[in-house]
N, CA and C atoms as a LAMMPS dump frame, in Angstrom:
ITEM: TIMESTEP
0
ITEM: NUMBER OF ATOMS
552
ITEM: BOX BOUNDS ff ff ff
-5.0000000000000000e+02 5.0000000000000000e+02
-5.0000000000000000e+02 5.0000000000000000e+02
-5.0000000000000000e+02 5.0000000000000000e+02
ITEM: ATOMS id mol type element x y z
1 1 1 N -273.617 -407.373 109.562
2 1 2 C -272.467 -406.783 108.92
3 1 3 C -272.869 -405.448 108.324
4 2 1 N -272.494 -404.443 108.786
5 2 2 C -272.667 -403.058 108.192
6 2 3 C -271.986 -402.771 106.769
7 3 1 N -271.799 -402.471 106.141
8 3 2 C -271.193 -402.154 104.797
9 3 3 C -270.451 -400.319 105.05
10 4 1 N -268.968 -400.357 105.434
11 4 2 C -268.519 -398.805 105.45
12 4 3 C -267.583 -399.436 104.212
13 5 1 N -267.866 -398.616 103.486
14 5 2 C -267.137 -399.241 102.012
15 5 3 C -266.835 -397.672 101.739
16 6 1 N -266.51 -396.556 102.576
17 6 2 C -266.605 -395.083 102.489
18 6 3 C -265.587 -395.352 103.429
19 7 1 N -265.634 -395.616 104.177
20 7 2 C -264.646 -395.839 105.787
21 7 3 C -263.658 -396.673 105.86
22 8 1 N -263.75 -397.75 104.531
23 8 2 C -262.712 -399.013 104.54
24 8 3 C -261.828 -398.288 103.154
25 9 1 N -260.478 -398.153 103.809
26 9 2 C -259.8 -398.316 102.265
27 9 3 C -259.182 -399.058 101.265
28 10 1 N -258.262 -399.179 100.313
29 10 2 C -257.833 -400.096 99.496
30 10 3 C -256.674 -400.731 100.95
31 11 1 N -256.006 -399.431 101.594
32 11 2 C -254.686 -400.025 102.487
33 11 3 C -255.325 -401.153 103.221
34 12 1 N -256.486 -401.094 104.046
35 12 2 C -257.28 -402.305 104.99
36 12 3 C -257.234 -403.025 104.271
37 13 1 N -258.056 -403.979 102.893
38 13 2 C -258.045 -404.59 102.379
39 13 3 C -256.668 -405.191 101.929
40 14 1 N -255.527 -404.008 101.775
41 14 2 C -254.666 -405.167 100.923
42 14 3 C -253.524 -405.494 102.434
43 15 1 N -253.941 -404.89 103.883
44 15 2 C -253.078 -405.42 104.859
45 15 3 C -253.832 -406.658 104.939
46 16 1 N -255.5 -406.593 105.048
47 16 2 C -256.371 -407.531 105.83
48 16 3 C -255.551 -409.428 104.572
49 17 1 N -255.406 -408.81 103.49
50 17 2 C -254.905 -409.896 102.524
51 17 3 C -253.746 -410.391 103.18
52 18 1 N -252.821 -409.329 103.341
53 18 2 C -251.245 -409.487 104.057
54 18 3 C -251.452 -410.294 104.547
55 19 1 N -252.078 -410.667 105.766
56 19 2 C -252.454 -410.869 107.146
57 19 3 C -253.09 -412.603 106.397
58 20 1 N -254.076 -412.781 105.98
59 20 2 C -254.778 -414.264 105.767
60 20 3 C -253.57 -414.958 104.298
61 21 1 N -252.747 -414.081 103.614
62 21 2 C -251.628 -415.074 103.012
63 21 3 C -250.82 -415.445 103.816
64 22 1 N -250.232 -414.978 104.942
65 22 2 C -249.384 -415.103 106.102
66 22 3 C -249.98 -416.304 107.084
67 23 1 N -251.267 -416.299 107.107
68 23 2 C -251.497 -417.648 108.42
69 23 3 C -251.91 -418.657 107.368
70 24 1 N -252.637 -418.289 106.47
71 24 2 C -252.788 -419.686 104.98
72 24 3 C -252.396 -419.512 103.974
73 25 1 N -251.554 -418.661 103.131
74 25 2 C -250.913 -418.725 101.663
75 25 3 C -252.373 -418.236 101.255
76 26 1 N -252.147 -418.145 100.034
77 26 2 C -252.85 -417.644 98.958
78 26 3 C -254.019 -417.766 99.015
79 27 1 N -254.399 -419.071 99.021
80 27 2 C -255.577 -419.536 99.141
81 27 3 C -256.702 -419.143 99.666
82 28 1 N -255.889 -418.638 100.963
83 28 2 C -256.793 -417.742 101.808
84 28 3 C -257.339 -416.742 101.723
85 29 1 N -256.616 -416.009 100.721
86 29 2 C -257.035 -414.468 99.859
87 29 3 C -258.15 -414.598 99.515
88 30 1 N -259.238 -414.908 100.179
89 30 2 C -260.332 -414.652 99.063
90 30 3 C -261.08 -413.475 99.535
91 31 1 N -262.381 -412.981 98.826
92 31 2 C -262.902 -411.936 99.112
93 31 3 C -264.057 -412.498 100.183
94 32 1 N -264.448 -413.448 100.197
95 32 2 C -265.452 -413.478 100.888
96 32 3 C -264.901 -413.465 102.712
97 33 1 N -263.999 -414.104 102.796
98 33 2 C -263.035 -414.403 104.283
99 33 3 C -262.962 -412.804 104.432
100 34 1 N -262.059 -412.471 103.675
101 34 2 C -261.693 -410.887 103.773
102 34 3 C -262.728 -409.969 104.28
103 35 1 N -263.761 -410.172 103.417
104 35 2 C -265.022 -409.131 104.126
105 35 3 C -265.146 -409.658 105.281
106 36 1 N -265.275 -410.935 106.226
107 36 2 C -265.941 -411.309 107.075
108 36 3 C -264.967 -410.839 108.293
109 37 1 N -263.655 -411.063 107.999
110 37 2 C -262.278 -410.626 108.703
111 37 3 C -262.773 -408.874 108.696
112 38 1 N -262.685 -408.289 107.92
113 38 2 C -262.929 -406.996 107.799
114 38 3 C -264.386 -406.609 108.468
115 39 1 N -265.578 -407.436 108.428
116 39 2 C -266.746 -406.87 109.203
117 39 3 C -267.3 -406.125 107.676
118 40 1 N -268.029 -406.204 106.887
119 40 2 C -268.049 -405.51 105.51
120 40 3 C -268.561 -406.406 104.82
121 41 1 N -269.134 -405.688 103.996
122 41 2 C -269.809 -406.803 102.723
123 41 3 C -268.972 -406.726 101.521
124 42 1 N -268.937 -408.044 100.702
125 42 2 C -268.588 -408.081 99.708
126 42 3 C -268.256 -406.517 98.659
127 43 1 N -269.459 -406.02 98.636
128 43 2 C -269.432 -405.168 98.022
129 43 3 C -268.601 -404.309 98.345
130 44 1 N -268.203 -403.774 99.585
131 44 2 C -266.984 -402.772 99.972
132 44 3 C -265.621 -403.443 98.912
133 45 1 N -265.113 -404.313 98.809
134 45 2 C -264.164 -404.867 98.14
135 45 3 C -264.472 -404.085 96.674
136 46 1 N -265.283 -404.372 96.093
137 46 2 C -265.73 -403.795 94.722
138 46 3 C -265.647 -402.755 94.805
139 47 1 N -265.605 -401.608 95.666
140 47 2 C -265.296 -400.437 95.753
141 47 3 C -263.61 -399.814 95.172
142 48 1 N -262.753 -400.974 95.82
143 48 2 C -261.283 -400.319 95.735
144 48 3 C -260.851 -401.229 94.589
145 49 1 N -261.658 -402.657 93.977
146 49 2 C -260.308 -403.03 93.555
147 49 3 C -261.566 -403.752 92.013
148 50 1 N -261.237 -403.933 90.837
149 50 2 C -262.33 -405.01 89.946
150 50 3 C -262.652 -406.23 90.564
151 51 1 N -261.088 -406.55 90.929
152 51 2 C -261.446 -408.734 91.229
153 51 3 C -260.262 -408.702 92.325
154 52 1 N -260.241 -409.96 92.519
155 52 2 C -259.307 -410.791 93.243
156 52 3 C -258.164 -410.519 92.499
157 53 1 N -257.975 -410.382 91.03
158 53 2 C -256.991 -410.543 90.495
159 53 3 C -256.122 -409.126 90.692
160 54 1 N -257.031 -408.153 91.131
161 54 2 C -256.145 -406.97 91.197
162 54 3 C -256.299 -406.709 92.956
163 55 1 N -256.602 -407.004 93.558
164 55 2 C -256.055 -407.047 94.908
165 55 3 C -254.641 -408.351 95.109
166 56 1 N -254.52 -408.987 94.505
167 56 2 C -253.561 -409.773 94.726
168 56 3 C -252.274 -408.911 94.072
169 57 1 N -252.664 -408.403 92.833
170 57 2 C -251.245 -407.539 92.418
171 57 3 C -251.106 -406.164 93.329
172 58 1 N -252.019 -405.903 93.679
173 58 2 C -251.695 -404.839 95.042
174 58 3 C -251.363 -405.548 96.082
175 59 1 N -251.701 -406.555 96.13
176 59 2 C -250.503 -407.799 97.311
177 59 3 C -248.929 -407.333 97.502
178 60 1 N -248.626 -407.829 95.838
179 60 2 C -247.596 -408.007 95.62
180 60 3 C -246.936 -406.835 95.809
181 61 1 N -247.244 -405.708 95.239
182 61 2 C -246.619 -404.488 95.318
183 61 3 C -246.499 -404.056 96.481
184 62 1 N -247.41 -404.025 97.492
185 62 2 C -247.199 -403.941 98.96
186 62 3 C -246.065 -404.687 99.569
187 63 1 N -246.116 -405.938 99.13
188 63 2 C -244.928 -407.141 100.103
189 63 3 C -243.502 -406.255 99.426
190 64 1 N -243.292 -405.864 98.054
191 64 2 C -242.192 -405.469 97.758
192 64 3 C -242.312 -404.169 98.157
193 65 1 N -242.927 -402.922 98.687
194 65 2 C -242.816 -401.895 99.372
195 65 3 C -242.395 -401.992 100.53
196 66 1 N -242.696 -402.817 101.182
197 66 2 C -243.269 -403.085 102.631
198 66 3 C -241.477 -404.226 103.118
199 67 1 N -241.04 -404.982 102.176
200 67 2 C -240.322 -405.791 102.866
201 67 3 C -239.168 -405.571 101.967
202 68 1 N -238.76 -404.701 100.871
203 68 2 C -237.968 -404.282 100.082
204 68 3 C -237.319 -402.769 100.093
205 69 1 N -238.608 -402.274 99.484
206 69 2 C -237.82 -401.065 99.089
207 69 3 C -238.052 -400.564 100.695
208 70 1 N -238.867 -400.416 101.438
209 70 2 C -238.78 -399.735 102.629
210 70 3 C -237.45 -400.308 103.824
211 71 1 N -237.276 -401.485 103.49
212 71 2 C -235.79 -401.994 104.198
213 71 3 C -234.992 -401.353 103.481
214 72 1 N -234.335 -400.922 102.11
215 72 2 C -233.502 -400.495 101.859
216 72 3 C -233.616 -399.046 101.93
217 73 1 N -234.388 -398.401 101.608
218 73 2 C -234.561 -397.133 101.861
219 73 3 C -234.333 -396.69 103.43
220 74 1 N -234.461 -397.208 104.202
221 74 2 C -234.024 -397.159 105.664
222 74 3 C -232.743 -397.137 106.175
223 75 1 N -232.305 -398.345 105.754
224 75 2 C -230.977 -398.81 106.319
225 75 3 C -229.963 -397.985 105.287
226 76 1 N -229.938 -397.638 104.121
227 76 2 C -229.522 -396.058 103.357
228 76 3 C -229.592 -394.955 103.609
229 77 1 N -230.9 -394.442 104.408
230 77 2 C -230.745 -392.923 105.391
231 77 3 C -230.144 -393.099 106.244
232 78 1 N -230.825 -394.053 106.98
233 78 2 C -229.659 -394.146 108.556
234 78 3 C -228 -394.518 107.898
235 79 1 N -228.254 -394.957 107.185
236 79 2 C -226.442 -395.073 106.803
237 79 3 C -225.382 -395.491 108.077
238 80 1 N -224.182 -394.901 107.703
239 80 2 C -223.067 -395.33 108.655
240 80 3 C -221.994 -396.262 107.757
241 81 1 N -221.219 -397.04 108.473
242 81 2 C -220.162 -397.599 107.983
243 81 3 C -221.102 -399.059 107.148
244 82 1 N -219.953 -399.561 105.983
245 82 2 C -220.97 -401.229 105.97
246 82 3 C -221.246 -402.164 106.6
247 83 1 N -220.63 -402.221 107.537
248 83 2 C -220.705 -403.056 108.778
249 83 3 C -221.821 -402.686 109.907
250 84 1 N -222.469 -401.35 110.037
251 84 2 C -223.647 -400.997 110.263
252 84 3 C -224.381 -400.973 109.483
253 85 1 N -224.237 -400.344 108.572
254 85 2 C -225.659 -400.757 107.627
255 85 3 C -226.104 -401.887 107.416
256 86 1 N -224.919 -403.252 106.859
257 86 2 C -225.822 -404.593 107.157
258 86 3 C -225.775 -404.787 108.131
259 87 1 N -225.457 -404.515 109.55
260 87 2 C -226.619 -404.891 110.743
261 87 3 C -227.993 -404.321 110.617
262 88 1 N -228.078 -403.145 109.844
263 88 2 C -229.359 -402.573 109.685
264 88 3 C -230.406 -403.891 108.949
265 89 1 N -229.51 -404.211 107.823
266 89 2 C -230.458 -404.777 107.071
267 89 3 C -230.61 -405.875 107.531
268 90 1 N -230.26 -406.985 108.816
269 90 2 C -229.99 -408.242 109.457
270 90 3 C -231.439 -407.555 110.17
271 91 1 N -231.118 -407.08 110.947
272 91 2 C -232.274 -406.413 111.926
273 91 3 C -233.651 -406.563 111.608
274 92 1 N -233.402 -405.312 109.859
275 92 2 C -235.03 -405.934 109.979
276 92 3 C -235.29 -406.774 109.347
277 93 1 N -234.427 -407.837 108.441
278 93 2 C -234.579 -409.127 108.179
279 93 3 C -235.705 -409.973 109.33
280 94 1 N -235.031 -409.793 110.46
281 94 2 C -235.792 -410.235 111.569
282 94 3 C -236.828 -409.677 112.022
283 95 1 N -237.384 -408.557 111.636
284 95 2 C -239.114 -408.265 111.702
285 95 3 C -239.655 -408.628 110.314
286 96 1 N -239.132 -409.07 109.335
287 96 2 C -240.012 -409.544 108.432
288 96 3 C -241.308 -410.037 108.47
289 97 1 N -242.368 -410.107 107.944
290 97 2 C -243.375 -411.254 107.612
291 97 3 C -242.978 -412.245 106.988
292 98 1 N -242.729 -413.225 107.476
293 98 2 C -241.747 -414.65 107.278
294 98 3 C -242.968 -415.554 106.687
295 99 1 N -244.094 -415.256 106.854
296 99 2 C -245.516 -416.006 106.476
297 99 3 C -245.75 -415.434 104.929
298 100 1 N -246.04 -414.409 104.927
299 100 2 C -245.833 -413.476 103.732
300 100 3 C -244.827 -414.39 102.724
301 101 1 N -244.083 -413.915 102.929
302 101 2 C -242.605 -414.53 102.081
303 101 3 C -242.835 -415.864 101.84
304 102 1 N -243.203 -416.684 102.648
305 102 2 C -243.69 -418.622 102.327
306 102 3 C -244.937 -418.29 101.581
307 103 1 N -245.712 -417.516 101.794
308 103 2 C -247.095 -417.497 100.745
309 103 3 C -246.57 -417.179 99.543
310 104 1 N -246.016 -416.064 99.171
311 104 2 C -245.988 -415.645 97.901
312 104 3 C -244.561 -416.783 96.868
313 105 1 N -243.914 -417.238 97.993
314 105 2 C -242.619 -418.28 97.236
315 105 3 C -243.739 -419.5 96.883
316 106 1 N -244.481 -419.642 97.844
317 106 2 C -245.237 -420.942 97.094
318 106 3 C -245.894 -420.603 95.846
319 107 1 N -247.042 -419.366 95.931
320 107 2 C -247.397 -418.901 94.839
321 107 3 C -246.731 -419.203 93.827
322 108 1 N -245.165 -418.522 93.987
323 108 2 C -244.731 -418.568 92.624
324 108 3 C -244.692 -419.685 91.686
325 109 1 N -244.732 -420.514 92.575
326 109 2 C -244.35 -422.217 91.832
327 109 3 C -245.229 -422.909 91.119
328 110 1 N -246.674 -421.948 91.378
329 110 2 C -247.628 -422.272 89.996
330 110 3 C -247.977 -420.782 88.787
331 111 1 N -247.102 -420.172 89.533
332 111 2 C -247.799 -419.026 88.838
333 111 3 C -246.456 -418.394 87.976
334 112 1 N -246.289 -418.391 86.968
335 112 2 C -245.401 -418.018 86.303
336 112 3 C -244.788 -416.414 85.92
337 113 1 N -245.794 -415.627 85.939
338 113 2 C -245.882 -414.253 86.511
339 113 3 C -245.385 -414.102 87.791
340 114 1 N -245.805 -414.235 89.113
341 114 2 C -245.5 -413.983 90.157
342 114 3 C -244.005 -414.518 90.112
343 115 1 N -244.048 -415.597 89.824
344 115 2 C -242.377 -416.17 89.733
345 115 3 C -241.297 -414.91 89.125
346 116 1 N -241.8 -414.755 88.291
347 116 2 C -240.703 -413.441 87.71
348 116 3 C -240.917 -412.489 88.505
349 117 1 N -241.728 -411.823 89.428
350 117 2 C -241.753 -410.52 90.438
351 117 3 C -241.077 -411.497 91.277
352 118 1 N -241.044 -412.411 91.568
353 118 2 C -240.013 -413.035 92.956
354 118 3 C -238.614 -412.997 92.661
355 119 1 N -238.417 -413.349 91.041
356 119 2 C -237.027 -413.473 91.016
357 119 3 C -236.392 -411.858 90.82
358 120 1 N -237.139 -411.085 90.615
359 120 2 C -236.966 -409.467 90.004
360 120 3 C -236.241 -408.638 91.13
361 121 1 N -237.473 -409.524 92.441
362 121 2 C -237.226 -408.452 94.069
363 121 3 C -236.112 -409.826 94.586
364 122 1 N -235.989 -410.895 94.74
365 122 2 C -234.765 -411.228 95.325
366 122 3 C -233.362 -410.824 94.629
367 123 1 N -233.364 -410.312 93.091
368 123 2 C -231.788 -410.115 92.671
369 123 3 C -232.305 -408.332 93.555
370 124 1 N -232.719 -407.262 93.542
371 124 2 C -232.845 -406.228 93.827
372 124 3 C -232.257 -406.433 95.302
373 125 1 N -232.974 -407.834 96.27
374 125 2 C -232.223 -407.71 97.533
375 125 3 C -230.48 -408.167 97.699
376 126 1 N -230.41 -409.083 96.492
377 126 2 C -229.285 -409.644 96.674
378 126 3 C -228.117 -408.336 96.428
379 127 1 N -228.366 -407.694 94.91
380 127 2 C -227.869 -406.796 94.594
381 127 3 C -227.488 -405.509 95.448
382 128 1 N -228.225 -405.638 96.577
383 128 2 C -228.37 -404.33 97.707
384 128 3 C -227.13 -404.447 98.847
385 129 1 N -227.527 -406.359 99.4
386 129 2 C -226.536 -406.87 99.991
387 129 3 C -225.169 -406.866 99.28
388 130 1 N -224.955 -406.98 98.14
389 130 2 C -223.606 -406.974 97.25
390 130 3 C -223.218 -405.545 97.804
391 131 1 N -223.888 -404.43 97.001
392 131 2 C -223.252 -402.819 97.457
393 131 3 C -222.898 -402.744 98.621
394 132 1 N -223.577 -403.088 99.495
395 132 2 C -223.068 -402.815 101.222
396 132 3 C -221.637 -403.838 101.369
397 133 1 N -221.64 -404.615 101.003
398 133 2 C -220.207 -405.568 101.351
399 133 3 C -219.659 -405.399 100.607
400 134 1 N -219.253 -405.112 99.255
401 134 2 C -218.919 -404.4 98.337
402 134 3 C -217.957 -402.81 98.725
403 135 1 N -219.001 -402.408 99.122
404 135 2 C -218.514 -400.837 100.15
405 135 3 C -217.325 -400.763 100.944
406 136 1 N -217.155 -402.025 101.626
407 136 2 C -216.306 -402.394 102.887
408 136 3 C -215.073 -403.102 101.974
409 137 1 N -215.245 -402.799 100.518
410 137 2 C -213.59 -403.198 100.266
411 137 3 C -213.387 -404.48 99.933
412 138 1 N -214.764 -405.322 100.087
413 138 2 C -214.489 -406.726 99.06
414 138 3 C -214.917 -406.71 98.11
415 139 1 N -214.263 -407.517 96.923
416 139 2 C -213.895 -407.295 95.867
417 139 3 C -215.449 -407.846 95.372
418 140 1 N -215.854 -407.146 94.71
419 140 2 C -217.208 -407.246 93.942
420 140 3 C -217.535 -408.766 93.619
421 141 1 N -217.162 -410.163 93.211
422 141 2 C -217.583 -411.348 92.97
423 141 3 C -217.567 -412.045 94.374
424 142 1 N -216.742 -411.531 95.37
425 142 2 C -216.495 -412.223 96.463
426 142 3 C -218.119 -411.804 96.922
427 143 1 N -218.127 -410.255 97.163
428 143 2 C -219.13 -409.576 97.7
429 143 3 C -220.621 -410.248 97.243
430 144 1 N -220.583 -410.893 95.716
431 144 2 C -221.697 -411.081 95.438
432 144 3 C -222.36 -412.89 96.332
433 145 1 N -220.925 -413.217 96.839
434 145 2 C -221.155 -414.694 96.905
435 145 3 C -221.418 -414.021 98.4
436 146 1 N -220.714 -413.155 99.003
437 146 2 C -221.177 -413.441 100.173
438 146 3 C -222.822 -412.874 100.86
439 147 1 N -223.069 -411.614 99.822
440 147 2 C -224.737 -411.708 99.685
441 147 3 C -224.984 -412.588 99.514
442 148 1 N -225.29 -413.151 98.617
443 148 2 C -226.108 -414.891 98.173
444 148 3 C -226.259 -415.671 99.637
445 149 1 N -224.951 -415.744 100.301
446 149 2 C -224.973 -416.762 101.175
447 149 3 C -225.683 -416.233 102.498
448 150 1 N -226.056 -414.67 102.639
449 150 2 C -226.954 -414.184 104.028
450 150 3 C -228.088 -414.185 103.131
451 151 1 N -228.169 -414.06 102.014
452 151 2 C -230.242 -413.887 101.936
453 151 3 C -230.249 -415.602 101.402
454 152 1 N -229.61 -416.457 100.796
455 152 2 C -230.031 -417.982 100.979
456 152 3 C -230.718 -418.182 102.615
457 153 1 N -229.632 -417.715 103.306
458 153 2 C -229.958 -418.103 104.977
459 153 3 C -231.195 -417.891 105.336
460 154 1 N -231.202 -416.603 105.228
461 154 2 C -232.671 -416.101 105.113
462 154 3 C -233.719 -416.739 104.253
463 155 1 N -233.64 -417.221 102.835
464 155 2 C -234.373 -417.891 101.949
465 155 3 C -234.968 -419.247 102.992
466 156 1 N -233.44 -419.946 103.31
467 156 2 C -233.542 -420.874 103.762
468 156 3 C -234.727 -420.987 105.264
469 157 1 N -234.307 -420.521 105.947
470 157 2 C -235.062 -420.149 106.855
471 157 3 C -236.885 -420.045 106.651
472 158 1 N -236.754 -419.301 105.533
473 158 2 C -238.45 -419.348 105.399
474 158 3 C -238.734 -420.338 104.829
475 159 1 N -237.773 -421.541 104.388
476 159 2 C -238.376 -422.355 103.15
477 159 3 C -238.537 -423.506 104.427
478 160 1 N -237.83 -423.505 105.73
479 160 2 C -237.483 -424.538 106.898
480 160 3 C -239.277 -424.661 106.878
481 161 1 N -239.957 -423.836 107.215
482 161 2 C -241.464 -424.005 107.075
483 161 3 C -242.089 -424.326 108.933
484 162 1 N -240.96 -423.73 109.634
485 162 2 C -241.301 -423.907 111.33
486 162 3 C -241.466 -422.347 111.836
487 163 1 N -242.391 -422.56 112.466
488 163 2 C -242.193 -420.812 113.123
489 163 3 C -240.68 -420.198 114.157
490 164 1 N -239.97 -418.992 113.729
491 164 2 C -238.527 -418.75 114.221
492 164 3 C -239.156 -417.862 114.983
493 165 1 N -238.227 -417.766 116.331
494 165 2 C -238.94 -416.097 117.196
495 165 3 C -237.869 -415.35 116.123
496 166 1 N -238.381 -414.114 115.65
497 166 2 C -237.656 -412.773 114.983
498 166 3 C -236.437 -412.679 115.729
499 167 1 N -236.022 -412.897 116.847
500 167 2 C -234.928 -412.553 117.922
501 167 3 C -233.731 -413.67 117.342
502 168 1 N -234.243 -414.707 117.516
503 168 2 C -233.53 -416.02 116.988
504 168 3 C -233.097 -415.976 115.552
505 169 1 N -234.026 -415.6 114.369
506 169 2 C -233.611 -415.125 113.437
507 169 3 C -232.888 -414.067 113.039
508 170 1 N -232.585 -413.059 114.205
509 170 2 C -231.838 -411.585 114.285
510 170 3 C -230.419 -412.378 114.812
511 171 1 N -230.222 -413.27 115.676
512 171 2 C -228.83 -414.027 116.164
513 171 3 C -228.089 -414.461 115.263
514 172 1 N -229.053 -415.363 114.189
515 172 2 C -228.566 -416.164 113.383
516 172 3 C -227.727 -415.132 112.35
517 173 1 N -228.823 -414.18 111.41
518 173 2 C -228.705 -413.37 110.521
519 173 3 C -226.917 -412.207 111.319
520 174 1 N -227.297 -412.264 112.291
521 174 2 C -226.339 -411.721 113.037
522 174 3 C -224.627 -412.34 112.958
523 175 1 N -224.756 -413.381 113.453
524 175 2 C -223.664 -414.246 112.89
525 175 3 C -223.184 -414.417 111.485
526 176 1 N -224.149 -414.719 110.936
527 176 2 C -223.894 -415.027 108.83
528 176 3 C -222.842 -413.573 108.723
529 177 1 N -223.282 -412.336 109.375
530 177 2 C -223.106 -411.074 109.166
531 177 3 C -221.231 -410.846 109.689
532 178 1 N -221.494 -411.449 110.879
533 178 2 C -219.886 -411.013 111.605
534 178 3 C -218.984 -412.166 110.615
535 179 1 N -219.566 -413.156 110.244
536 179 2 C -218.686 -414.3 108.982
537 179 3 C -218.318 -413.423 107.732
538 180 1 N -219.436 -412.944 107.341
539 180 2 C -219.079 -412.106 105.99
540 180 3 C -217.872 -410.746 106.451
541 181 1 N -217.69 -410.496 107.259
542 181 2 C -217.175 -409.633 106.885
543 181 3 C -215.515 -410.005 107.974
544 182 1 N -215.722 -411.494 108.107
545 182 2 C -214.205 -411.883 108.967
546 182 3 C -213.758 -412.249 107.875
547 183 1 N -214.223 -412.906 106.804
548 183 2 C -213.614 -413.798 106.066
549 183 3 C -212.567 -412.339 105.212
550 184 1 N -211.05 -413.92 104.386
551 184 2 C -210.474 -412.67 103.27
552 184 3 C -211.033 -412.224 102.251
């Protein structure tokens, strides 16, 4: 194992994390797997981050960059009517890291901290879905129930705990989508 701890940055490390919470949850985060996954010694880790404890909160901030604000920030430039834009946001619902999302929901359920960044970034998504259906002229409480009921789906979906092809989850999310916006 060579040590490029000059050549490896904090981004490798906190995807290489992405990547082992996604096929084992949390657990898997450790530093020693990580270096070995990475090709690197321990010590490269000590370079970007103190502990485990602060590569995991650069976890977190990544999953909410990465599966939050960069979905909404997207599907807001590209814009268009609301009925395109939440296809935007259905879409990449369905490239999600769906592994990701089951790691860090389990997390939360011992970790009382993380629990509050989960509940912080799902009202931020719910709240996002509200504005877009909202936009299209339903009445703001309706709008909020009918967000709730496409990111539950979605909730639901990751909580099912079976692997979905992204395509299958883009059909589904697809449908919830043409419902929300048939209904009065």
């Amino acid at each position: 194992m060579e040590d490029s701890a000059e050549q490896l940055g904090r981004k490798e490390w906190i995807s290489a994390a992405i990547e082992a919470a996604a096929e084992g949850g949390m657990d898997n985060v450790r530093v020693e797997r990580l270096a070995r996954r990475l090709r690197v010694t321990k010590g490269s880790f000590y370079w970007h981050f103190k502990d485990r404890s602060a590569l995991l909160q650069a976890l977190l901030e990544a999953w909410q960059a990465m599966q939050t604000n960069s979905v909404i920030d997207t599907v807001e430039a590209v814009g268009g009517r609301p009925q395109e834009i939440l296809a935007n946001v259905v879409a990449r619902i369905g490239e999600m890291n769906v592994g990701l999302e089951v790691a860090l929901r389990q997390w939360a359920a011992t970790d009382d901290e993380v629990y509050k960044v989960i509940v912080r970034i799902d009202e931020i998504r719910i709240a996002h879905l509200q504005s877009i259906i909202a936009r299209a002229g339903v009445p703001a409480e309706r709008a909020r129930e009918r967000a709730m009921l496409l990111y539950y789906a979605f909730i639901g979906e990751v909580a099912f705990g079976r692997p979905i092809a992204p395509e299958d989850r883009a059909t589904r999310m697809q449908g919830i989508r043409e419902m929300i916006f048939s209904w009065p």
